[in-house]
Backbone bond lengths (Angstrom), bond angles and torsions (degrees), N, CA, C in turn:
res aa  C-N    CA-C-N  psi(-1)  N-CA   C-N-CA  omega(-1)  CA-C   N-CA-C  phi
1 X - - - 1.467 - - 1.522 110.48 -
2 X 1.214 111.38 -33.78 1.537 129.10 176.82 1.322 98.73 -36.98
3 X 1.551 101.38 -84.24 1.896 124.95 -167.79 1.501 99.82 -50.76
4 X 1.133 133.93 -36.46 1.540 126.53 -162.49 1.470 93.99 -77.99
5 X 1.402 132.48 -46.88 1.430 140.44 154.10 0.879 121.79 2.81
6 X 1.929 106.66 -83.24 1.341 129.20 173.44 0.964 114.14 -37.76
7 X 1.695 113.17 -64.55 1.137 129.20 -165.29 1.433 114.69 -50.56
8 X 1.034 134.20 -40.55 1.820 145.30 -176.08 1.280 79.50 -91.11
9 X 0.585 154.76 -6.66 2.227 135.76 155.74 1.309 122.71 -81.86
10 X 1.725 100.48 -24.11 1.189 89.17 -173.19 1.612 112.28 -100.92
11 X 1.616 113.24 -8.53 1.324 140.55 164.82 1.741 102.75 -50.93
12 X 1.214 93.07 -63.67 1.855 106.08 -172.67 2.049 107.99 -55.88
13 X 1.247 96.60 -53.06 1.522 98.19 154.22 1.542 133.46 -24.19
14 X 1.605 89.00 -77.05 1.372 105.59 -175.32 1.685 115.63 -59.24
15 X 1.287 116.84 -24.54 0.940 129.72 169.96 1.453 135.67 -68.23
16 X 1.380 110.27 -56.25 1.414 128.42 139.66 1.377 117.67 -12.85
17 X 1.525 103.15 -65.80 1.715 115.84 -175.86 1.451 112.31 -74.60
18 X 1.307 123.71 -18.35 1.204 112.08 -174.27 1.654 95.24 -108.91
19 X 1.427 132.94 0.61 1.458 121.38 145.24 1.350 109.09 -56.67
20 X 1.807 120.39 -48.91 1.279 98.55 -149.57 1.334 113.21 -87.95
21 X 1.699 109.99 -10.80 1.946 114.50 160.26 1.526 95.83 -48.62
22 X 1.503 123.01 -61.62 1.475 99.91 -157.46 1.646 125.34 -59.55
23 X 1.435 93.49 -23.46 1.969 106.13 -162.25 1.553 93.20 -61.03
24 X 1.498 95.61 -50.00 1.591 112.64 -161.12 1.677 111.45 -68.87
25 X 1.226 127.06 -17.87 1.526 140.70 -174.19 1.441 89.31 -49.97
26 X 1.573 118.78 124.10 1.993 117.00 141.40 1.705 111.99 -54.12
27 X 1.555 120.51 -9.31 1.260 92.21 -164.84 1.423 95.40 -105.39
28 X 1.305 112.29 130.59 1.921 102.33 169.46 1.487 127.34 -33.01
29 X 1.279 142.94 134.75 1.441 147.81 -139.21 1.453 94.32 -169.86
30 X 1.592 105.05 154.42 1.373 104.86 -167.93 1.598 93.73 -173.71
31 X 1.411 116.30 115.81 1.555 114.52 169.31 1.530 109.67 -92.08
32 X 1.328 101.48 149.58 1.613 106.16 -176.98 1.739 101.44 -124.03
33 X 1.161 133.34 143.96 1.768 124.66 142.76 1.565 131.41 -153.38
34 X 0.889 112.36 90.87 1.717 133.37 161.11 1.563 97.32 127.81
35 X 1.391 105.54 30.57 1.553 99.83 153.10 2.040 93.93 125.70
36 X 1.567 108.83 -29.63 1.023 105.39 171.60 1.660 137.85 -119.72
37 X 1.236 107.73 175.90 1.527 98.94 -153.03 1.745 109.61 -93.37
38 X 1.099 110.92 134.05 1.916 119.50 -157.30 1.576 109.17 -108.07
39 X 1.389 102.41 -13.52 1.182 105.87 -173.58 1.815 118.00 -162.59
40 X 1.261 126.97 -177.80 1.271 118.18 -172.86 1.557 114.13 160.99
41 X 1.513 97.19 78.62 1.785 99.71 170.27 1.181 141.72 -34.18
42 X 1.420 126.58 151.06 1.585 111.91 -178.83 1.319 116.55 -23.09
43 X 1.847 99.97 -85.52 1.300 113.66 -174.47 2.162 127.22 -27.93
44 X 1.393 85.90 -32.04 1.213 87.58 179.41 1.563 122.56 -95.18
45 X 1.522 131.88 -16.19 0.883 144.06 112.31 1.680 129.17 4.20
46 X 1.280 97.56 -72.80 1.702 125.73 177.74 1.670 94.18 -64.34
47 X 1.467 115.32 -44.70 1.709 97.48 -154.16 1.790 93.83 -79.86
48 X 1.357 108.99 -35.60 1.694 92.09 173.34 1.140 121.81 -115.14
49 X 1.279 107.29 61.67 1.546 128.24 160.40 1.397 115.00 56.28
50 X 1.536 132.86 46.59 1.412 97.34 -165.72 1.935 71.23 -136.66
51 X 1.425 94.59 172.98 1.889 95.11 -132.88 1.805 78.13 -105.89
52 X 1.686 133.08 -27.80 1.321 114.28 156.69 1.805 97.24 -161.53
53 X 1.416 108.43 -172.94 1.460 118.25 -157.14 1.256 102.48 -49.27
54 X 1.407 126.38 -30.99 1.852 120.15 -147.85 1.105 89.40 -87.42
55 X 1.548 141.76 6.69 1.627 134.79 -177.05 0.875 103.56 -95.34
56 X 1.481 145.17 -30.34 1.578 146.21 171.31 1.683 118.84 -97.37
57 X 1.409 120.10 -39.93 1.487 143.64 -156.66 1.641 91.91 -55.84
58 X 1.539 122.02 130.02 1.345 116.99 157.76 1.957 90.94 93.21
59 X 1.724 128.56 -32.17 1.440 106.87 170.03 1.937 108.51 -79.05
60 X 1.537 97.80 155.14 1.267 122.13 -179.58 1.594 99.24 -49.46
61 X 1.292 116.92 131.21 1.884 124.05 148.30 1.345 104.83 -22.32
62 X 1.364 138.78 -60.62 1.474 134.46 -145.44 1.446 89.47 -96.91
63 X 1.419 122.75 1.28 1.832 96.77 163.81 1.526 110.98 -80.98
64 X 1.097 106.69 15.52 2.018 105.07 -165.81 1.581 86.14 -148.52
65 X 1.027 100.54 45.13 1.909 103.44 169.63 1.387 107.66 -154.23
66 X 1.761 133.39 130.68 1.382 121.82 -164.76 1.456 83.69 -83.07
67 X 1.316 92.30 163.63 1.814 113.04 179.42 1.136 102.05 -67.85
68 X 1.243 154.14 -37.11 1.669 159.37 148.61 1.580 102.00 -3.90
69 X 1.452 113.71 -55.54 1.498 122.51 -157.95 1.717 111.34 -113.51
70 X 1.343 99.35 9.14 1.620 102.44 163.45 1.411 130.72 -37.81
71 X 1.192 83.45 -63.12 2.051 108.68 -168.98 1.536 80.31 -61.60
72 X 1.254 130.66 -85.08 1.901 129.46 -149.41 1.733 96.32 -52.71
73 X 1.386 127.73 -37.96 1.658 97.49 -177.03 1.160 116.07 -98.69
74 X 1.473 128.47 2.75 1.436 132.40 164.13 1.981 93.24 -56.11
75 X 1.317 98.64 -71.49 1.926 100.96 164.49 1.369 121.45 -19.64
76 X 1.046 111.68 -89.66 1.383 127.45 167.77 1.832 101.28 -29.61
77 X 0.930 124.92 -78.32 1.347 115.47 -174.07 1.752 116.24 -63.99
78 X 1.031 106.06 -9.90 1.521 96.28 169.99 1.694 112.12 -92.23
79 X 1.382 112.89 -3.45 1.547 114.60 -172.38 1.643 92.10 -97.90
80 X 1.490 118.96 -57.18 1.618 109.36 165.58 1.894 109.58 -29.40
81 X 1.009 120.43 -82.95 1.275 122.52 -169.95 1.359 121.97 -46.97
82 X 1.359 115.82 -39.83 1.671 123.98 -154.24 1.857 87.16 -90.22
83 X 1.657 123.49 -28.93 1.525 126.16 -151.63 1.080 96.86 -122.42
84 X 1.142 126.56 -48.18 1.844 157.21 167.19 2.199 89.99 90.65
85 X 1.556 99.99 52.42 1.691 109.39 165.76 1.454 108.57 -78.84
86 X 1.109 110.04 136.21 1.607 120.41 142.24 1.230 120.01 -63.84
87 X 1.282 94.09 141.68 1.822 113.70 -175.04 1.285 134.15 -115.75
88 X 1.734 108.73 99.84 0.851 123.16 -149.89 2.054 105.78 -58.58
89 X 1.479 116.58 156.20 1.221 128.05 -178.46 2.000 119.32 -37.79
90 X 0.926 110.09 121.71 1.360 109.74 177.04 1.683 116.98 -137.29
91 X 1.125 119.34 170.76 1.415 114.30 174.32 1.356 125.06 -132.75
92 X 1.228 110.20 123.25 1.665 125.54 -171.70 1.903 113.93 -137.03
93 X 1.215 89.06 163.79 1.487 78.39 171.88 1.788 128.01 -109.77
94 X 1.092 109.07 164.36 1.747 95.71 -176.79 1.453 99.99 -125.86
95 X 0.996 78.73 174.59 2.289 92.64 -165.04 2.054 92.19 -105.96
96 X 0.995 105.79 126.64 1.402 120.59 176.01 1.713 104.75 -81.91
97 X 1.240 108.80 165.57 1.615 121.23 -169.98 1.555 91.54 -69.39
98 X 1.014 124.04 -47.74 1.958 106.43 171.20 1.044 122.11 -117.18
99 X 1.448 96.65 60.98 1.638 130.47 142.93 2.140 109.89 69.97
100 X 1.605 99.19 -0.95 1.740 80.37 158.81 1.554 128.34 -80.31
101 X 1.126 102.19 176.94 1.692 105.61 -178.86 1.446 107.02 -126.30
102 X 2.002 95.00 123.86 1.191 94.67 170.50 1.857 111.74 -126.09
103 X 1.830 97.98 158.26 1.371 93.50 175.15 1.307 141.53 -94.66
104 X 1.683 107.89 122.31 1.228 111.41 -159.36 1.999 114.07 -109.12
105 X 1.034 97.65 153.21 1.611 119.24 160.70 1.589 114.05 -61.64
106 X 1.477 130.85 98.79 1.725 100.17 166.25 1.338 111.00 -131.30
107 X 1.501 114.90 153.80 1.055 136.68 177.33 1.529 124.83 -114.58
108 X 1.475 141.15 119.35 1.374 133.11 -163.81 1.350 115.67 -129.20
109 X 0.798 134.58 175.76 1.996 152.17 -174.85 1.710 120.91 179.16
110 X 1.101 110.75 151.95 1.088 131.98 170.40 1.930 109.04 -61.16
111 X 1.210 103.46 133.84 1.775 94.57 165.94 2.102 96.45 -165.37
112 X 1.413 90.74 171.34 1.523 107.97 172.02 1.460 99.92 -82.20
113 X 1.073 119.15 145.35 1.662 122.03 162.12 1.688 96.27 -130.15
114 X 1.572 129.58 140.41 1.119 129.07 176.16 1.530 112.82 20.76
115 X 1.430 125.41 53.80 1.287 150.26 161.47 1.501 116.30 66.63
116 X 1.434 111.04 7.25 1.279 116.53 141.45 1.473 143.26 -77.67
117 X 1.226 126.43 162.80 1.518 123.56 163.13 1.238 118.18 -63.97
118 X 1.707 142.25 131.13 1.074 143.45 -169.58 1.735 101.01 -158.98
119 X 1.600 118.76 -179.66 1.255 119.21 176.45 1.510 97.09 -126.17
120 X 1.143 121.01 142.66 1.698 139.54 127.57 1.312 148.93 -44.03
121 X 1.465 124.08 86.25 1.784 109.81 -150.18 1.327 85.07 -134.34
122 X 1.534 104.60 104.58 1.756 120.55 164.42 1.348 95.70 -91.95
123 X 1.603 112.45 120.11 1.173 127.42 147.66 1.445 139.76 -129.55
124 X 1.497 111.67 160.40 1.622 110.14 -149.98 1.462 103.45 -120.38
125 X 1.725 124.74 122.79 1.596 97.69 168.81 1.580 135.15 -68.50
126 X 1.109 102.27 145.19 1.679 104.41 173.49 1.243 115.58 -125.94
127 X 1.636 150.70 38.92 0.836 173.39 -113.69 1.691 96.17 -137.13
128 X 1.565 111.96 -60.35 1.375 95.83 175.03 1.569 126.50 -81.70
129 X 1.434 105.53 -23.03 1.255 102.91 163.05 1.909 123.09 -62.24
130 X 1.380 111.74 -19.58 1.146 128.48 -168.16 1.785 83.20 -72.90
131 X 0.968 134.83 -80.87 1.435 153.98 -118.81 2.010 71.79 -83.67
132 X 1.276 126.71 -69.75 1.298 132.64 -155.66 1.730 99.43 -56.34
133 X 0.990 126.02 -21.83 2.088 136.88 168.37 1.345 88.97 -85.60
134 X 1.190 134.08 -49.70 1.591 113.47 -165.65 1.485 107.15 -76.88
135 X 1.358 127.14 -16.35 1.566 126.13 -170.70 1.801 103.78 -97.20
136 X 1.242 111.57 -10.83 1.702 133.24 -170.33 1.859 89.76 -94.87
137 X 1.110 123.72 -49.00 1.116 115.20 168.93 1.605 142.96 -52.76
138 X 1.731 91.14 -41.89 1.289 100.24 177.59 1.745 103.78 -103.06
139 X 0.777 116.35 15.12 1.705 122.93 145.27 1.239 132.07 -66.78
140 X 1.506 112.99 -51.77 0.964 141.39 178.01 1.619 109.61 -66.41
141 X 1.396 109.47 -55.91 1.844 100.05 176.30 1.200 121.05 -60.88
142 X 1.988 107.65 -33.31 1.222 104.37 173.59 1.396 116.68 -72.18
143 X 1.118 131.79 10.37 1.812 148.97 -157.38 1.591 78.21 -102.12
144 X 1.492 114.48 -84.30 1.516 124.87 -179.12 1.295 130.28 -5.16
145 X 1.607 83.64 -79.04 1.838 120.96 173.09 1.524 93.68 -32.33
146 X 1.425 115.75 -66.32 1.391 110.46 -156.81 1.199 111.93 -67.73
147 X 1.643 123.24 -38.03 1.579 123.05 171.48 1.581 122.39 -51.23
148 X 1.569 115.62 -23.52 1.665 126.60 -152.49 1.686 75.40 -99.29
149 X 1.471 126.41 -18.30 1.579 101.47 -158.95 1.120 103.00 -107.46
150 X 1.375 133.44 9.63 1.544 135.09 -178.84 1.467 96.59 -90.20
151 X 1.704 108.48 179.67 1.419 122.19 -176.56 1.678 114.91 -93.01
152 X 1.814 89.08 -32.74 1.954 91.38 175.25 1.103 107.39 -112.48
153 X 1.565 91.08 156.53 1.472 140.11 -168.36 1.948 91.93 -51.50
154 X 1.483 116.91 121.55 1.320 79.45 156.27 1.900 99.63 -143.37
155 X 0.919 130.80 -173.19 1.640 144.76 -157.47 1.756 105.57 -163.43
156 X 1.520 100.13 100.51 1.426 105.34 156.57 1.270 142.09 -116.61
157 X 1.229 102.41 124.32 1.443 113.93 -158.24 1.629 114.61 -103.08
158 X 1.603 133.88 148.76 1.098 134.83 172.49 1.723 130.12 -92.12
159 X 1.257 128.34 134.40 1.042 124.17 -178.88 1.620 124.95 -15.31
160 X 1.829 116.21 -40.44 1.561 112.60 167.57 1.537 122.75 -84.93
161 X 1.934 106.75 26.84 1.218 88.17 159.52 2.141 102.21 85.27
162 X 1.330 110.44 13.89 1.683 125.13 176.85 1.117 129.18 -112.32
163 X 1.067 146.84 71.87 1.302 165.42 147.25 2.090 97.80 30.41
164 X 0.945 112.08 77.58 1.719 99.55 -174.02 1.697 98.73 -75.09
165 X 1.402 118.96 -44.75 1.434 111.41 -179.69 1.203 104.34 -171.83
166 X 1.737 101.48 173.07 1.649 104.48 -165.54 1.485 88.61 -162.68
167 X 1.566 116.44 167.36 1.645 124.51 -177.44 1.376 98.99 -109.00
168 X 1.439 106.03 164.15 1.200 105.09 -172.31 1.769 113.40 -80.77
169 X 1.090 109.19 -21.34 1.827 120.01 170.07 1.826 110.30 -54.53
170 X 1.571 101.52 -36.03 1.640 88.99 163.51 1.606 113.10 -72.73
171 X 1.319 114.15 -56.57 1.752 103.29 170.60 1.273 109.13 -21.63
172 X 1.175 117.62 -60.04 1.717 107.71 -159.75 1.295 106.43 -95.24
173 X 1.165 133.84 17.87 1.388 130.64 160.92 1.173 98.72 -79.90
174 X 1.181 101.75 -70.50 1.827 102.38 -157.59 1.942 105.60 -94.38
175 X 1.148 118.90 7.14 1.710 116.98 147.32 1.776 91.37 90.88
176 X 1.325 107.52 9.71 2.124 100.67 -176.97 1.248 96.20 -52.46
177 X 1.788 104.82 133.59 0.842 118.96 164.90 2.051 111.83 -75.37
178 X 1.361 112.18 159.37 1.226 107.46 166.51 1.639 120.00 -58.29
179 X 1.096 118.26 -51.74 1.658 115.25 177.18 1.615 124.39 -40.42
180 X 1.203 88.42 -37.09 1.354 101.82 163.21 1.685 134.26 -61.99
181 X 1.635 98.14 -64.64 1.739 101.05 159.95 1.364 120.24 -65.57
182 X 1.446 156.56 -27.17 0.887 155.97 95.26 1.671 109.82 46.22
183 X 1.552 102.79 -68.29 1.529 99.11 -161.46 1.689 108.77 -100.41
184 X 1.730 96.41 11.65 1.709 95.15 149.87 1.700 92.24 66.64
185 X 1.064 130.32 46.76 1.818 129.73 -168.32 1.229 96.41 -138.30
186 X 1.399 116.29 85.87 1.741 107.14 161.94 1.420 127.58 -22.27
187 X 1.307 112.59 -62.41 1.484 146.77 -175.59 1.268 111.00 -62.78
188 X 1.218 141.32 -38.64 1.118 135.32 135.40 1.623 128.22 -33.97
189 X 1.569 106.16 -58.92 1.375 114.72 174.95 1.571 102.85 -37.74
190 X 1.254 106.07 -68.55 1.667 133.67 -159.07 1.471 103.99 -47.21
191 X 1.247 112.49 -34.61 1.505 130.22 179.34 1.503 103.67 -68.55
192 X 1.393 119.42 -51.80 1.347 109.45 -176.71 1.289 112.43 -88.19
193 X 1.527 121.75 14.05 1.700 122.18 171.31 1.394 98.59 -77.79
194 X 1.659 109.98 -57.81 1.239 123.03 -162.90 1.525 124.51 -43.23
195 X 1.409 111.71 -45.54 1.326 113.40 170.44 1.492 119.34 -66.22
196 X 1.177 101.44 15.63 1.801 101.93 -173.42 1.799 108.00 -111.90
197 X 1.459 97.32 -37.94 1.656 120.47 173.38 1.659 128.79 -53.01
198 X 1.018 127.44 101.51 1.512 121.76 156.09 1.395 134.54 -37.24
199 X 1.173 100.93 -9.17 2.106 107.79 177.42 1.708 87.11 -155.99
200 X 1.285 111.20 74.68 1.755 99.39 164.07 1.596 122.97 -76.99
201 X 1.285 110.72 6.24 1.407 128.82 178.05 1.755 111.52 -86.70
202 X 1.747 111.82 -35.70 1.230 126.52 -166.12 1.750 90.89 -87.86
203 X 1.234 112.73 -61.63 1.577 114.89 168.24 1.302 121.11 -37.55
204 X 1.248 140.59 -20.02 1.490 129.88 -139.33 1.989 80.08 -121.59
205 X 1.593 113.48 -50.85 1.215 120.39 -177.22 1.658 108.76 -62.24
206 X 0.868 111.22 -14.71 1.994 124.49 -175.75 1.276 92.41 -87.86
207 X 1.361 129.81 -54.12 1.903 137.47 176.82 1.345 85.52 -41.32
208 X 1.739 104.16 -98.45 1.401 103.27 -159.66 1.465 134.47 -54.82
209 X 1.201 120.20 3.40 1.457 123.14 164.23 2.037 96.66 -84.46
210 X 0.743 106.73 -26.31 1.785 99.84 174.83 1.153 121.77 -81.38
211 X 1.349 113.59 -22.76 1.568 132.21 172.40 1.502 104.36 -61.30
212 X 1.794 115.86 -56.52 1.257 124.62 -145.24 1.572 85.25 -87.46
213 X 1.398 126.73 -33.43 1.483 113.09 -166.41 2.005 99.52 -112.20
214 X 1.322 105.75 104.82 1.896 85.22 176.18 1.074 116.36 -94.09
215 X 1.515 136.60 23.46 1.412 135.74 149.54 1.725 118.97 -73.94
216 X 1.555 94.52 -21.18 1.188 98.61 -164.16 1.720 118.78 -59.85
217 X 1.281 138.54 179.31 1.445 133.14 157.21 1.919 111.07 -163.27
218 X 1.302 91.00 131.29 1.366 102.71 -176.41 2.016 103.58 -122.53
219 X 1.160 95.01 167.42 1.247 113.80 -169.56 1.769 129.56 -139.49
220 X 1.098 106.50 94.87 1.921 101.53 -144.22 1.235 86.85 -125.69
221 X 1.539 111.47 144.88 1.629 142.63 157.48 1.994 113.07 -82.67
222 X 0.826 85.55 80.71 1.873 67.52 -166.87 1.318 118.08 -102.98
C-alpha cells in the first residue's frame, strides 16, 4: 500500500511539473482531449486574444481551426491516438477569440494530461512572416513585369554563378532553350550564347570582367 502511495505522489508530482513547463513555455501551448481543449498557456492565450482559460477551456479544437484545415487535423489527430506519432511541423491557420485568422506554425504529440490521454499543440505565429513572402512576391512580379517590358535582352545572375532571372526578349534573342534555363547554370547559358557570337572570345572577356567587378556595367550590341 506504501509503494502504490508513493507511486500516485510521485504521478501527481510529475504532473504538477509538467503543468508548470507548459504555463511557463514563451511558446504558445495548448492541450487538447477527445476533441476538446483542457488547457492553454499564457502565451497562447495572448496570441488568440482571449483574456484567460475559461474563454476557450471545454470549446471543441475545430473552433480555433479554419475550416480549410479540418480534414488534415482530424488526420493528424487520429494518427496521434490510433499510433500515439508526433507530428511533425505544418502550417495552418487558427481562428482567434474574435473570429480573425491567423497564420500559424504547428507542432503536436501525444501526452498524459491529469492522467488521461490528451495531445500537445505548440504553436507559433507566422502571420508576419506570411505578409513579408506575400509582399517579396509581389515585388518580384513587379521586378519581372518590368524586365519582360523593356526592349533588351537581359540575364541575372548571382554571385554563385545562378541564373536568378532573365526577360523573355533575351530567350528570343539568343533561341535558349528551356532545358537549359531550367537548370539555373549561367555557364551553360553562356555556352549556348557562344555558339551564336562572332568574337566569343571578346564576349566571354566582357563576362568575366563583370564577374570580377559587380559595380561594374557594360552595354553591348552583339
Amino acid at each position: 500500500m506504501k509503494k502504490k502511495r508513493e507511486s500516485g505522489h510521485s504521478l501527481q508530482q510529475a504532473d504538477v511539473q509538467y503543468r508548470r513547463l507548459v504555463e511557463l513555455s514563451p511558446e504558445p501551448t495548448a492541450i487538447h482531449g477527445e476533441g476538446r481543449v483542457l488547457f492553454v498557456n499564457s502565451a497562447g492565450l495572448k496570441l488568440i486574444g482571449a483574456k484567460n482559460l475559461n474563454k476557450v477551456k471545454g470549446k471543441t479544437l475545430l473552433d480555433f481551426v479554419h475550416p480549410d484545415y479540418h480534414e488534415s487535423i482530424k488526420e493528424r489527430v487520429r494518427k496521434m491516438q490510433d499510433v500515439g506519432e508526433t507530428m511533425p511541423l505544418i502550417e495552418e491557420k487558427f481562428i482567434c477569440v474574435d473570429g480573425t485568422a491567423i497564420d500559424v506554425e504547428v507542432a503536436a504529440m501525444p501526452v498524459t494530461w491529469e492522467e488521461k490521454p490528451a495531445i500537445q499543440v505548440v504553436f507559433r505565429d507566422m502571420t508576419e512572416r506570411k505578409h513579408a513572402e506575400e509582399g517579396l512576391k509581389r515585388s518580384l512580379s513587379l521586378l519581372q513585369a518590368t524586365l519582360d517590358s523593356t526592349a533588351d535582352g537581359i540575364l541575372v545572375v548571382n554571385n554563385e554563378g545562378k541564373i536568378e532571372s532573365y526577360n523573355q526578349k533575351f530567350v528570343e534573342m539568343w533561341r535558349i532553350p528551356s532545358s537549359i534555363l531550367t537548370t539555373r547554370d549561367d555557364k551553360k547559358a553562356l555556352d549556348f550564347v557562344l555558339d551564336q557570337l562572332k568574337d566569343p572570345a571578346a564576349f566571354i572577356r566582357k563576362v568575366e570582367e563583370l564577374y570580377a567587378n559587380l559595380d561594374a556595367t557594360s552595354f553591348d550590341a552583339l
